[in-house]
N, C-alpha and C positions, 0 to 999 in steps of 0.2 A: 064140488063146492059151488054153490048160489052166489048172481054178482055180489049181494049184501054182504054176505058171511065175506068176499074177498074184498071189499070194502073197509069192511073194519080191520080187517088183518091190516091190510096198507097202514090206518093213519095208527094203530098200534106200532107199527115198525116205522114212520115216517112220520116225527111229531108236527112238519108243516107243511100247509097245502104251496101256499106261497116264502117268498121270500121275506121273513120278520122285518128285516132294514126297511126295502122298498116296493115290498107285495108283486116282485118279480115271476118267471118265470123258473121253477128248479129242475136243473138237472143233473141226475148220478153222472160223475167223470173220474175218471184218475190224475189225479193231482199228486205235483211238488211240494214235500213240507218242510220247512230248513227249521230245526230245533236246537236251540243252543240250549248247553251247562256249563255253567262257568265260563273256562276258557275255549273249550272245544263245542265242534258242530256236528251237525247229522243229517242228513237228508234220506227223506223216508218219500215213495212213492205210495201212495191211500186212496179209499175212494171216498167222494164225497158229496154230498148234494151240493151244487155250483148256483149261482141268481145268476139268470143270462143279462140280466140286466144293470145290477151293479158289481158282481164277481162275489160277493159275499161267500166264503164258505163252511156251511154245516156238515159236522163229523158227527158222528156216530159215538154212543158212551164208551165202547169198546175201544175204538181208537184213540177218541182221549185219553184212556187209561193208557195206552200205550205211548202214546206223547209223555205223560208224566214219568212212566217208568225210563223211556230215553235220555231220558233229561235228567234222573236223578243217576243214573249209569253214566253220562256223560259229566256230570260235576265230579262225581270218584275215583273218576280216569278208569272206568270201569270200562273198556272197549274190547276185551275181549268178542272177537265173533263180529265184529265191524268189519269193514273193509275200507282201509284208508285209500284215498282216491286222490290225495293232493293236500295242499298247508294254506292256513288263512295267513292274511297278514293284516295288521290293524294301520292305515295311510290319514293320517289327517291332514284336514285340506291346507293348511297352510305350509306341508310337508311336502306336497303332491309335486310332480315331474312338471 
């Protein structure tokens, strides 16, 4: 494949050069995504393009779709196939220790 031809594949699969917020620098990373439904959470490890500059980060349409179906799973109490790791608790500050 010619550099041109892998050129266009890139901004096909990578809709920006820079970072949209602050014309940063991006980088693919593996990133923390905490997604709440309802009352319950999730945390999902993803890859994502990162702005080294102001942390901004872009997903992927695939992954977004996956966020929304987490989320409507987790409004259902639908957790089947999770792995519960621990309990939220809700503290407000004029509750706090």
């Amino acid at each position: 494949m010619d550099k041109l031809t892998k050129e266009k594949m890139m901004k096909l699969t990578k809709p920006f050069d820079k970072c949209p917020v602050c014309e940063g620098v991006l980088e693919e990373k593996e990133v923390e995504k905490l997604l709440r439904g309802g009352v319950n959470t999730a945390i999902i490890m993803v890859r994502a393009e990162v702005c080294l500059r102001c942390g901004e980060r872009l997903y992927s349409q695939e992954t977004v779709r996956l966020f929304e179906k987490i989320r409507r799973k987790l409004e259902r109490r639908d957790v089947a196939g999770f792995e519960q790791i621990g309990q939220s608790y809700q503290v407000r500050a004029s509750d706090s220790v």
